[in-house]
MARFIBA-947213 format. One record per residue (C-alpha): x, y, z. Coordinates in steps of 0.001 Angstrom, whole numbers, plus 524288, in hexadecimal, padded with zeros to 5 digits. Example, Ala and Ser with C-alpha at 12.3 -4.5 7.8 and 13.67 -1.06 7.14 Angstrom:
BEGIN
<rec <8300C, 7EE6C, 81E78>>
<rec <83566, 7FBDC, 81BE4>>
//
This chain:
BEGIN
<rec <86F5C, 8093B, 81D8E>>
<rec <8786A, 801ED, 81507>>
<rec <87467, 7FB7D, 8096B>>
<rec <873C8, 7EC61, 80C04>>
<rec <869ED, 7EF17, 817E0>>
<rec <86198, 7F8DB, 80EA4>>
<rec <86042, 7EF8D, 80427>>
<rec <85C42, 7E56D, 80F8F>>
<rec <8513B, 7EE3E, 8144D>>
<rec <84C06, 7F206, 80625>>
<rec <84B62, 7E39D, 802B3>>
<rec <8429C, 7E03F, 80DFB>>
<rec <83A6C, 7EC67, 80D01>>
<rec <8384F, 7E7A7, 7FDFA>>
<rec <833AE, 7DB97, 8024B>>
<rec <82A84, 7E162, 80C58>>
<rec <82646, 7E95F, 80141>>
<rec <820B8, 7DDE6, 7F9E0>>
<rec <816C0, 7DF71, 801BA>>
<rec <81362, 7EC3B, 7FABA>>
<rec <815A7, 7E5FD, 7EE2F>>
<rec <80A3E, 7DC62, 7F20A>>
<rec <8018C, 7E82F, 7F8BD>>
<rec <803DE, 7EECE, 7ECF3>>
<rec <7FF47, 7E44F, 7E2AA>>
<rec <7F548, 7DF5A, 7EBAE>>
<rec <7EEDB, 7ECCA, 7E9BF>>
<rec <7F1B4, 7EEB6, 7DC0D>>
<rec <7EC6C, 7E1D2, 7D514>>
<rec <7DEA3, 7E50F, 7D972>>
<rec <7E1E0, 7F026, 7CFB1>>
<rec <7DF09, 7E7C3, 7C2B4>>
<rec <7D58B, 7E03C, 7C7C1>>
<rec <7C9C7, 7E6E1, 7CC45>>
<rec <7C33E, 7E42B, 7BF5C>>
<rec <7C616, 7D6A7, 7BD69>>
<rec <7C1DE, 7D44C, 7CDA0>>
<rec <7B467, 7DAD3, 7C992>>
<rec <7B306, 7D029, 7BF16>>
<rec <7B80C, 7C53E, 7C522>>
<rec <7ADB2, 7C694, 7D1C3>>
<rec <7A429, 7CCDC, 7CC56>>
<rec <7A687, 7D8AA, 7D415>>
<rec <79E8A, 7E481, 7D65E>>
<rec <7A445, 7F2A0, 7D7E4>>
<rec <7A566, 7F17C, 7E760>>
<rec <7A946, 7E431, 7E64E>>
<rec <7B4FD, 7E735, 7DD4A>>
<rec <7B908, 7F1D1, 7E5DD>>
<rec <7B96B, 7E7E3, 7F303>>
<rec <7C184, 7DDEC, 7E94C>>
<rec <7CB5D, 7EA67, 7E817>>
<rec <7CB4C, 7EE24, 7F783>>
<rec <7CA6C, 7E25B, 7FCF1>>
<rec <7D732, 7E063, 7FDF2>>
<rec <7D83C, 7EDD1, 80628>>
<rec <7D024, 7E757, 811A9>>
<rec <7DABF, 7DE3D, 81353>>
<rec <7E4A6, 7EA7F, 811F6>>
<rec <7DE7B, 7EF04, 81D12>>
<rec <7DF4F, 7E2F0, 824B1>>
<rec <7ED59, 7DFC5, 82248>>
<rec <7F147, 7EC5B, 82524>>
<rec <7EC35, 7EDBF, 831AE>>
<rec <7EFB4, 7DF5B, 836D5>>
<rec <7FC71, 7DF7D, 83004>>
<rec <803A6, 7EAFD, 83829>>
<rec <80033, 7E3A3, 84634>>
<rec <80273, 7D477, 840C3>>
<rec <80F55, 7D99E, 83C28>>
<rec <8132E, 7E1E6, 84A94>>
<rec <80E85, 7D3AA, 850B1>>
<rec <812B9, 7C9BB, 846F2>>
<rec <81E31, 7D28D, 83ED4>>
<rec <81F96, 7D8CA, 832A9>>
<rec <82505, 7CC68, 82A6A>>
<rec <81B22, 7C2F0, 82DB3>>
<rec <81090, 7CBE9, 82A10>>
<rec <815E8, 7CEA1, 81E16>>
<rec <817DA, 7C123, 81B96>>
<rec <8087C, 7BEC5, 81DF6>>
<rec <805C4, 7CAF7, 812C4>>
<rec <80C73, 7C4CB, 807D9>>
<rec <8044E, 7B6CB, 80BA6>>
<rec <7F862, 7BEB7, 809A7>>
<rec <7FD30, 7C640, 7FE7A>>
<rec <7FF45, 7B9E7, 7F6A5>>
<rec <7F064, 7B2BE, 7FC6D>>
<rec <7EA61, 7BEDE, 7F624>>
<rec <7F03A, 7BF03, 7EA38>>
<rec <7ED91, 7B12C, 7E6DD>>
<rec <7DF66, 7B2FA, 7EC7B>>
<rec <7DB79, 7C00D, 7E5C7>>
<rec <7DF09, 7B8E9, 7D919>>
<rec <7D89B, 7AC51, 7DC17>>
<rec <7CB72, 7B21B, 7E15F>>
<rec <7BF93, 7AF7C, 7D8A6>>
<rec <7B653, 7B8D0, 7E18A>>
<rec <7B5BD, 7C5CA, 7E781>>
<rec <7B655, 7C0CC, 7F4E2>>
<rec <7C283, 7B6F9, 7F218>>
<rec <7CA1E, 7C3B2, 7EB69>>
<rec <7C467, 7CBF1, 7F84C>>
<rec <7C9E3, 7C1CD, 80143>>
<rec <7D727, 7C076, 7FA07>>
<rec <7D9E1, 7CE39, 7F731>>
<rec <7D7CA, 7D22E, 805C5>>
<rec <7E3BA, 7C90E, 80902>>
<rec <7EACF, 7CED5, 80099>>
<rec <7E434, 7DC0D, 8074E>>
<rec <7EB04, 7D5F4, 812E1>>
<rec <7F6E0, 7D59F, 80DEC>>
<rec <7F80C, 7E2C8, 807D9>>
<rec <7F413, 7E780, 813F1>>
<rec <7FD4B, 7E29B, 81CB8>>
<rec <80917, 7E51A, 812A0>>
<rec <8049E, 7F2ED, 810B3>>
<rec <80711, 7F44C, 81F8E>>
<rec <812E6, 7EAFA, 8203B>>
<rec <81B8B, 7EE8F, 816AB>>
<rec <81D5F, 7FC41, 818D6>>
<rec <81EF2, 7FAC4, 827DC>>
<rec <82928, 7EEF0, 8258C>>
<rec <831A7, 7F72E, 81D85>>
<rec <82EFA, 8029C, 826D7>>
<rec <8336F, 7F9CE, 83135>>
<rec <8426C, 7F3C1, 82AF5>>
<rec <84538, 800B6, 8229B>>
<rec <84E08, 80C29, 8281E>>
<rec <848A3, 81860, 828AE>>
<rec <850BE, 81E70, 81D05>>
<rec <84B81, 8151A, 814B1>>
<rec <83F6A, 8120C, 81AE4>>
<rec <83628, 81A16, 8107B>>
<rec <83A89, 813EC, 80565>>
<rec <83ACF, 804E6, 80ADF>>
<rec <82B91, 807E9, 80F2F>>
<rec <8293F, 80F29, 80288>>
<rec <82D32, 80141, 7FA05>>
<rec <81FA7, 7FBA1, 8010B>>
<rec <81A93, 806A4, 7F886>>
<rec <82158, 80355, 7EC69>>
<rec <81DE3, 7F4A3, 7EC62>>
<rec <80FE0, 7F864, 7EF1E>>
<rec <810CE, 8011D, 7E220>>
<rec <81916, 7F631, 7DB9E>>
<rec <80D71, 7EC02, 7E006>>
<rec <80491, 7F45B, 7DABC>>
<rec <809F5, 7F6BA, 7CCF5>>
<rec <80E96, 7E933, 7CA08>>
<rec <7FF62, 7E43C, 7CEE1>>
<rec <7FC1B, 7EDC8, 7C599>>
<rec <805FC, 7E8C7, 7B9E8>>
<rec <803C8, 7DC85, 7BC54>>
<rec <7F38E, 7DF1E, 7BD77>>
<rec <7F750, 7E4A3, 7AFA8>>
<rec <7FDF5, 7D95F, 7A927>>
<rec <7F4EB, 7CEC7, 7AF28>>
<rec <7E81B, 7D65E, 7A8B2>>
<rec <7EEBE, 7D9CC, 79D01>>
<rec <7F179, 7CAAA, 79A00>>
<rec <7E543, 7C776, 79D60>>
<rec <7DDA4, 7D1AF, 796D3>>
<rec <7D7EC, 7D659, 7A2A7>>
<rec <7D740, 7D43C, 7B0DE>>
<rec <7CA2F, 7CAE0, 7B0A3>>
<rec <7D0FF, 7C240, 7A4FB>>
<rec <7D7E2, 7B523, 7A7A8>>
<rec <7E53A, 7B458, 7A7BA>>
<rec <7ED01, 7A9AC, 7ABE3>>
<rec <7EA16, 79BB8, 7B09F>>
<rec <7DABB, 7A04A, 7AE8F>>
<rec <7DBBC, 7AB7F, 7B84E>>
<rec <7D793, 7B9AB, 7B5A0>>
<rec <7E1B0, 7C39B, 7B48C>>
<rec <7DC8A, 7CA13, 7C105>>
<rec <7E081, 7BED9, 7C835>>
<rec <7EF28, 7BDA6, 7C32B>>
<rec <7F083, 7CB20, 7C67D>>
<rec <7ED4C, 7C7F0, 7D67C>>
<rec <7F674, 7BB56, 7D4F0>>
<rec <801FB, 7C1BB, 7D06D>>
<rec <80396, 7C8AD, 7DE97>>
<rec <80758, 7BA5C, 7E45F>>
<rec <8152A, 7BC6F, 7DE48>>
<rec <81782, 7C8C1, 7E552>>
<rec <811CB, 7C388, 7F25F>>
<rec <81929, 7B707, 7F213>>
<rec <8253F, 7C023, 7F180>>
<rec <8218D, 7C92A, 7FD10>>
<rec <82166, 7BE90, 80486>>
<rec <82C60, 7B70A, 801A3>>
<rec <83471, 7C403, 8035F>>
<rec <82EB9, 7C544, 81182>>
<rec <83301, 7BA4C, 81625>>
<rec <8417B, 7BFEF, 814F6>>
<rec <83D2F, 7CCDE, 81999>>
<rec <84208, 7CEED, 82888>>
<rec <837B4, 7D344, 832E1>>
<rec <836A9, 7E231, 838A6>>
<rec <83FAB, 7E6A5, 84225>>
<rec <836B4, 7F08C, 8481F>>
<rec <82B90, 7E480, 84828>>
<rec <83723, 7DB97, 84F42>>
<rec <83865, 7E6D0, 85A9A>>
<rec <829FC, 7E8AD, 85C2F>>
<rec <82923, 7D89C, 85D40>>
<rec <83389, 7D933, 867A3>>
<rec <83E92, 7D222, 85FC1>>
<rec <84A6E, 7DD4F, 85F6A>>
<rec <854EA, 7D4D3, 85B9E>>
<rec <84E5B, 7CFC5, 84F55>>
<rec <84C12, 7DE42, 84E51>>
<rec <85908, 7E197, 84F16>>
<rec <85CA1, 7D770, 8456A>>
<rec <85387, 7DA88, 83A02>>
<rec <858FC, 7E821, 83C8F>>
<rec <86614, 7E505, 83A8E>>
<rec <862B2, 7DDE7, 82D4F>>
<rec <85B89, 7EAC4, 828CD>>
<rec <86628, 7F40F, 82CC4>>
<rec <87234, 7EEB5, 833A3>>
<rec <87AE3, 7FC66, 835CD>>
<rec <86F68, 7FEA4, 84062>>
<rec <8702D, 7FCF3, 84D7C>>
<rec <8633B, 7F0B5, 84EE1>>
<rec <862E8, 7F0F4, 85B85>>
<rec <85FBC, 8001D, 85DDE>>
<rec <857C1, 7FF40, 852D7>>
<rec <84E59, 7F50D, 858E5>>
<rec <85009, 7FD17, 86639>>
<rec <84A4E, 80A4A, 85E4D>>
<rec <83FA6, 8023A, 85869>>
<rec <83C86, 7FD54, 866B4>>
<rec <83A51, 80AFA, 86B9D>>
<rec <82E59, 80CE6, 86330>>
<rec <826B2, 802E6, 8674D>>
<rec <82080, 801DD, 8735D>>
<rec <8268E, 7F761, 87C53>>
<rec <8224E, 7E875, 87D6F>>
<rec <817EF, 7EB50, 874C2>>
<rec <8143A, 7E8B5, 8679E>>
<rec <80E58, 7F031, 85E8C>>
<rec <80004, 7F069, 85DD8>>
<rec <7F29A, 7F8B5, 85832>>
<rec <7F1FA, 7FFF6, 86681>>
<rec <7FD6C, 806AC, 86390>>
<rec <7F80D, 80FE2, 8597B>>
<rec <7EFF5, 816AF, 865C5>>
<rec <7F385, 820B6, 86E0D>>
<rec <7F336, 8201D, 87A91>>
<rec <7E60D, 82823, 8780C>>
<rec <7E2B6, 81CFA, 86F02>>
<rec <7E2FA, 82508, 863B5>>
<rec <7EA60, 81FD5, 8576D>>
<rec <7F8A8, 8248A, 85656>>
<rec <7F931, 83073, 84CE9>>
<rec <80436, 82AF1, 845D0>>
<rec <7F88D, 81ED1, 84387>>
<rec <7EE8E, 829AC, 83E58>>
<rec <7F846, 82EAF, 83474>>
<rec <7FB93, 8212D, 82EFB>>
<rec <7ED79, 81F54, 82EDF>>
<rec <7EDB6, 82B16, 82561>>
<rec <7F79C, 8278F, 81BED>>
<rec <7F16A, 8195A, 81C1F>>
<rec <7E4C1, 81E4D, 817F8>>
<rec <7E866, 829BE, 80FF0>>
<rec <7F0C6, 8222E, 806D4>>
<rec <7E432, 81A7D, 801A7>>
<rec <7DAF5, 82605, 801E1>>
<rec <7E2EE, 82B79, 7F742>>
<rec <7DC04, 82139, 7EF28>>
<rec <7E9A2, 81B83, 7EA8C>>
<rec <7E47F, 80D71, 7EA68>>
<rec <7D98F, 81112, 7E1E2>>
<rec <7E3AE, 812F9, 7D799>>
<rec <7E90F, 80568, 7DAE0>>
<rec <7DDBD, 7FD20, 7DD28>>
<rec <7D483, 80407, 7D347>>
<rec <7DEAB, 809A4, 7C9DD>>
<rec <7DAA5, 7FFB8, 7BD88>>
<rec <7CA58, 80221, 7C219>>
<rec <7CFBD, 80FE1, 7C18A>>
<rec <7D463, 812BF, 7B469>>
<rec <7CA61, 80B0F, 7AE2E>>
<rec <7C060, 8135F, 7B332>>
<rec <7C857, 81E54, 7ADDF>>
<rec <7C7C0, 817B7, 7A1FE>>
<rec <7D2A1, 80FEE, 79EF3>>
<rec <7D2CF, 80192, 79CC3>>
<rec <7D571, 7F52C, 7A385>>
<rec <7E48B, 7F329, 79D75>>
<rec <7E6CD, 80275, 79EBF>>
<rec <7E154, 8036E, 7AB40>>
<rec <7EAF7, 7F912, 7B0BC>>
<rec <7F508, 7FF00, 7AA27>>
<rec <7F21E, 80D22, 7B047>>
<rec <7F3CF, 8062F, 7BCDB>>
<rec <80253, 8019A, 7BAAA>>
<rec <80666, 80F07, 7B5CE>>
<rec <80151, 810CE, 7C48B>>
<rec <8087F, 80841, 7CAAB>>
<rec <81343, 80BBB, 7C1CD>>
<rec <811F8, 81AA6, 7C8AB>>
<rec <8101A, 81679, 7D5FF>>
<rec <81E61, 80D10, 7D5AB>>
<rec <826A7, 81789, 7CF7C>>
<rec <81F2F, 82226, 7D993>>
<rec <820B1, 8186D, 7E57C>>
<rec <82F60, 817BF, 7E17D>>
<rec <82F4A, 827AE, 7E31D>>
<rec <82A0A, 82627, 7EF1C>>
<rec <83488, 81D76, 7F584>>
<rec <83F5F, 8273D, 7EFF2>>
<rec <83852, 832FE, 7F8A2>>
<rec <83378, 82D26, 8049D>>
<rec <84125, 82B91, 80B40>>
<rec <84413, 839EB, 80615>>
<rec <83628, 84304, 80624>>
<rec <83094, 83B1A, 810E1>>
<rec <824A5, 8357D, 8134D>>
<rec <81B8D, 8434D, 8168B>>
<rec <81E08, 84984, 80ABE>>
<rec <81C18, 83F9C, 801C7>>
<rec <80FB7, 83B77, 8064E>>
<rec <809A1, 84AEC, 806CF>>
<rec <80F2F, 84B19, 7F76A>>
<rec <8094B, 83EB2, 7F4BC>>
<rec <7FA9E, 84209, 7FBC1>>
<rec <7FBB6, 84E12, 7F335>>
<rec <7FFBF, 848B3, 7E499>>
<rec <7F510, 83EA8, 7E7F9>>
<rec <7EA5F, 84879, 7EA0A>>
<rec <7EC7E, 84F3F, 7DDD3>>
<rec <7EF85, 8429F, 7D413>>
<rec <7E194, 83FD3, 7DB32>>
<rec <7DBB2, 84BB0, 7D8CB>>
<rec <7E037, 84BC1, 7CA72>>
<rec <7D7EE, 83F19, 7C925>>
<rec <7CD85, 841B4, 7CED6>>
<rec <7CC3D, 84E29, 7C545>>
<rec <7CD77, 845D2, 7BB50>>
<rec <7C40A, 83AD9, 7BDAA>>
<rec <7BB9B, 84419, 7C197>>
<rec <7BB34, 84A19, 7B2D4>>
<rec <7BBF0, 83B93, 7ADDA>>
<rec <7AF95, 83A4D, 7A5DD>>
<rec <7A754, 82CEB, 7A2BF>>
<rec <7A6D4, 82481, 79816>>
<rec <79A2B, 81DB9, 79368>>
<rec <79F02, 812D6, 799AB>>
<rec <79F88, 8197A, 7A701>>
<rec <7AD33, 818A6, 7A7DD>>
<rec <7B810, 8239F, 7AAAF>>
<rec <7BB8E, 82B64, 79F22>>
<rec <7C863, 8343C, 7A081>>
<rec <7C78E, 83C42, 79316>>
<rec <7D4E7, 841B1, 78CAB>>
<rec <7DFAF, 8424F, 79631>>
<rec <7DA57, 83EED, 7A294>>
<rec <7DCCC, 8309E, 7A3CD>>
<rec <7EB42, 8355A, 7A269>>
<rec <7E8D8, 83FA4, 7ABDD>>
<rec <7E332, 83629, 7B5B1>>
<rec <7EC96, 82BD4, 7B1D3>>
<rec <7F866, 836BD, 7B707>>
<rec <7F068, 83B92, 7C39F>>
<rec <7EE6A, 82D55, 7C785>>
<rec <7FE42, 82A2F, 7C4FA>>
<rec <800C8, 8368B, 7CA9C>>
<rec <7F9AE, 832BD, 7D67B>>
<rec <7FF68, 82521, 7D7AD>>
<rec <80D78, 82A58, 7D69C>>
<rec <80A3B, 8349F, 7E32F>>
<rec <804F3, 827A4, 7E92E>>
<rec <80FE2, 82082, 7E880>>
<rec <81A7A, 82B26, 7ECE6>>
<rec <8121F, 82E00, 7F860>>
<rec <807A5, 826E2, 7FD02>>
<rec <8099A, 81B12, 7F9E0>>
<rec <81704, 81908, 7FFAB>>
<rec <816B8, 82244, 80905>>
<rec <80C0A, 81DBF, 810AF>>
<rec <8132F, 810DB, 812D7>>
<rec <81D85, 815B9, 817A2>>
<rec <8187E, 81F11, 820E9>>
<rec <80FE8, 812DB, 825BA>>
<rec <81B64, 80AE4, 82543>>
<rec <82447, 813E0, 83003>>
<rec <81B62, 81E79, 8369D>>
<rec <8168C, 81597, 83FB7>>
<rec <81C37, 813D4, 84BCF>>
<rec <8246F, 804DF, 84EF8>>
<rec <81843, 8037F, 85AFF>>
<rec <80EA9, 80705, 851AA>>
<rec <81224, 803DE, 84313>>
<rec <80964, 7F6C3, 84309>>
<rec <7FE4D, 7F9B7, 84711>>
<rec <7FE34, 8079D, 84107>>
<rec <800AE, 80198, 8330B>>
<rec <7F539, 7F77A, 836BA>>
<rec <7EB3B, 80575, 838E5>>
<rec <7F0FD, 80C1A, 82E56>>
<rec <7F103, 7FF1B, 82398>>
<rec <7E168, 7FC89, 827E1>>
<rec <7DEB1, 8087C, 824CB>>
<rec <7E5B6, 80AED, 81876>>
<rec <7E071, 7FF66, 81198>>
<rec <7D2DF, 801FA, 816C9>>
<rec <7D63E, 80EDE, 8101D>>
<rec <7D9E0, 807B8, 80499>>
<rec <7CEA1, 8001B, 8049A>>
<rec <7C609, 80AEA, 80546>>
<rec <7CA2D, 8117D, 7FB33>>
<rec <7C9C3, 80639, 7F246>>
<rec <7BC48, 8024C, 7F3C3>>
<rec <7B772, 810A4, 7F55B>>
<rec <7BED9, 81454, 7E5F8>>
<rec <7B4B0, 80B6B, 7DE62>>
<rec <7A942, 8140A, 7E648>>
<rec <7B01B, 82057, 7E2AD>>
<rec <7B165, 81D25, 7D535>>
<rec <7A426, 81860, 7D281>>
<rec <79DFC, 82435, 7DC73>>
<rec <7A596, 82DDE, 7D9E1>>
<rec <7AEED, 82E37, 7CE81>>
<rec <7BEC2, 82C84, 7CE83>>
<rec <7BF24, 83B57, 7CEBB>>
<rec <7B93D, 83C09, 7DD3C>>
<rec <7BFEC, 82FE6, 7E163>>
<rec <7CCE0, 836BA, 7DF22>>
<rec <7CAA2, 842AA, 7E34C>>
<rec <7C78D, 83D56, 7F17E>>
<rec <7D50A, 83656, 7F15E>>
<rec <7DA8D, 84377, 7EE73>>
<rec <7D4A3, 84962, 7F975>>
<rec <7DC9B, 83E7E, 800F9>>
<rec <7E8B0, 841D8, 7FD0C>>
<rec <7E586, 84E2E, 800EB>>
<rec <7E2E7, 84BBF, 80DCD>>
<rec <7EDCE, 841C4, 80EE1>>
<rec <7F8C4, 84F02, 80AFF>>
<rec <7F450, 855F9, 81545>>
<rec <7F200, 84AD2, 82167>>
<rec <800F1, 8460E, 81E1A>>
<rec <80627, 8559B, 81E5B>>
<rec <7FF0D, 8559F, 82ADC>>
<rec <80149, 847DC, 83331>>
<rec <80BA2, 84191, 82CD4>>
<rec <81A2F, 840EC, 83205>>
<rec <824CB, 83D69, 82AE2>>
<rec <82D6F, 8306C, 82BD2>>
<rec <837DE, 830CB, 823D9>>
<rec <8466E, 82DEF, 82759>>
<rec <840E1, 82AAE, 834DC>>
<rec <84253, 81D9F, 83D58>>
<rec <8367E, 815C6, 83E91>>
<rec <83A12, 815AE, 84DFC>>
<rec <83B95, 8278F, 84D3A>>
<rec <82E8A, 82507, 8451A>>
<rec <82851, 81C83, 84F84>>
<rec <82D80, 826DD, 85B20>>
<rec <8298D, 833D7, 85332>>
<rec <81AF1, 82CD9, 850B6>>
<rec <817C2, 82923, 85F5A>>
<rec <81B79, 836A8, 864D7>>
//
């Protein structure tokens, strides 16, 4: 692939990748302002933890709808929709002067995050080449990681000039507010950029239009031959008829194994209790002791980890492959989770009732949570979008995204609002320790079920996956 059609192809999978940015930030901001939310409404414990995961109800949504509206109505035009409601959130989360208004707002944007989070990586999946089809997916990764350290810079900056997240800032709004509003710039972009974005090829073939098929082929790599290109991608589906939900079944009516082990990575990726570092990471550290300034500041040396990590990860997944990397990953994650849970579990209690890591244990903790972040982000985090993005088969990859993204952010969201239980019930020791016994089980169901997709066609991928 010479150079002028590879810099064509990275461009538009960048701007696809906006919509990472925005899933990432989207998830992040919460981040700083769980304590100023509680405040500002009046919240009680439960109702602090539905402000946080209320956006993952709408995850759930737009994930599943998202997949079959984009096999009926194309990829574009739903992408088009996501950075509408990425911006209507952001405005509204900020605006909101009730727990029901922020509910309301931040499960648009749970809409949104949703349907990007099943989008993106299935766009790129869709215009890349297989050589470089690991590393185009992987940069949905790295502009979730990048949306999630710059929501927590920025989260940062805004409290810091403030004083805190409940103070006012500018024009008479609180802090926490400013740092919801700042996401419109990002969104605005997203969506000017996809409206110079071209549509799928393989969503052109399934919609019965070959020749613009052909033609957005040629623009993406012109030494190919278009037409036998949109010919192999015709073989995998089924003819004169689209895609649809039945097509998971067998004729049996079972779901598709190759469904069952998306289902897996879908689900074990947020049962490693990753997003309780994200959405809880400032609630976190404070409980561990550390202040409001230092606890937002532990949380960009974490985002700091997870770019430079995510970065590792698109250097290896082209060359290890996808297998290997994600039985490291469930492994390192395990351990950096069992190493906090040890430690929490020692953690003694102040007068106060708080956390209280004597001597060198807040470093310790402070490494093992880094440590567990940076296996994260090589593995899991990528990786999982990109085996999403291209295991699926052409017939299938819609409406198996649309199972697999309900019930990874229903994973999500039970996770999130089951960490403030754990904590109170049972201590950050135990809470840990039962996310390491996921990774556990997550090494040995990928050694087991898993086949590997690298350097492979998504048409030999789509063949291979229906025998």
């Amino acid at each position: 692939m010479n150079s002028q059609p590879l810099v064509k192809v990275t461009l538009i999978s960048l701007a696809a990748a906006l919509g990472g940015f925005l899933f990432g930030f989207d998830s992040g901001v919460i981040n700083g302002t769980v304590g100023a939310l509680q405040l500002a409404f009046s919240s009680t414990a439960v109702g602090t933890g539905f402000n946080v995961a209320s956006m993952l109800l709408g995850c759930a949504i737009g994930a599943f709808f998202a997949g079959t509206l984009a096999d009926k109505a194309g990829r574009r035009p739903v992408l088009l929709i996501t950075a509408l409601l990425f911006i209507i959130s952001a405005w509204g989360s900020g605006i909101a002067d009730s727990s029901a208004g922020f509910v309301l707002f931040r499960v648009l944007g749970g809409l949104a995050v949703g349907a990007a989070s099943i989008l993106v990586p299935a766009y790129i999946g869709e215009i890349a080449p297989a050589s470089l089809r690991g590393r185009l997916i992987s940069l949905q990764q790295l502009m979730i990681v990048l949306g999630l350290f710059f929501a927590f810079l920025s989260n940062y900056i805004i409290a810091g000039a403030a004083g805190s997240a409940i103070a006012p800032l500018w024009a008479g709004f609180n802090a926490w507010q400013w740092m919801f509003w700042v996401e419109i710039i990002p969104a605005s972009l997203f969506f000017l950029c996809l409206l110079l974005v071209p549509e799928s090829p393989r969503y052109l073939v399934a919609a019965a239009k070959p020749q613009q098929a052909a033609a957005v082929l040629l623009t993406l790599a012109p030494a190919e031959n278009a037409e036998a290109k949109v010919a192999d991608i015709q073989s995998t589906l089924v003819a004169e008829r689209k895609p649809a939900l039945r097509d998971l079944l067998t004729r049996n009516g079972k779901l598709q194994p190759i469904v069952w082990v998306g289902i897996m990575l879908a689900v074990l990726q947020q049962f490693t209790g990753i997003n309780v570092v994200f959405y809880y990471g400032a609630t976190l550290w404070q409980a561990a002791g550390f202040n409001e300034a230092d606890a937002l500041a532990v949380n960009v040396i974490g985002g700091a980890v997870n770019i430079s990590f995510t970065l590792l990860a698109i250097a290896l997944v082209d060359k290890v492959g996808r297998k290997q990397l994600l039985m490291i990953g469930a492994l390192g994650q395990a351990v950096m989770l069992a190493i906090l849970a040890a430690i929490f579990a020692m953690a003694e209690l102040s007068a106060a009732g708080n956390l209280r890591l004597d001597g060198n244990m807040g470093v310790y903790a402070l490494l093992a949570a880094n440590g567990y972040i940076a296996f994260f982000a090589t593995t899991w985090g990528p990786i999982v979008w990109v085996m999403l993005g291209e295991m699926f088969p052409n017939q299938l990859r819609g409406a198996a995204l649309a199972v697999c993204g309900i019930l990874h952010w229903l994973s999500n969201f039970t996770i999130t609002m089951s960490f403030p239980v754990l904590l109170a019930s049972l201590g950050l020791g135990w809470a840990y320790g039962i996310y390491a016994a996921f990774g556990l089980l997550a090494f040995f169901l990928v050694k087991k079920l898993l086949q590997e997709t690298r350097g492979r066609s998504l048409e030999q991928i789509s063949r291979d996956a229906m025998q």
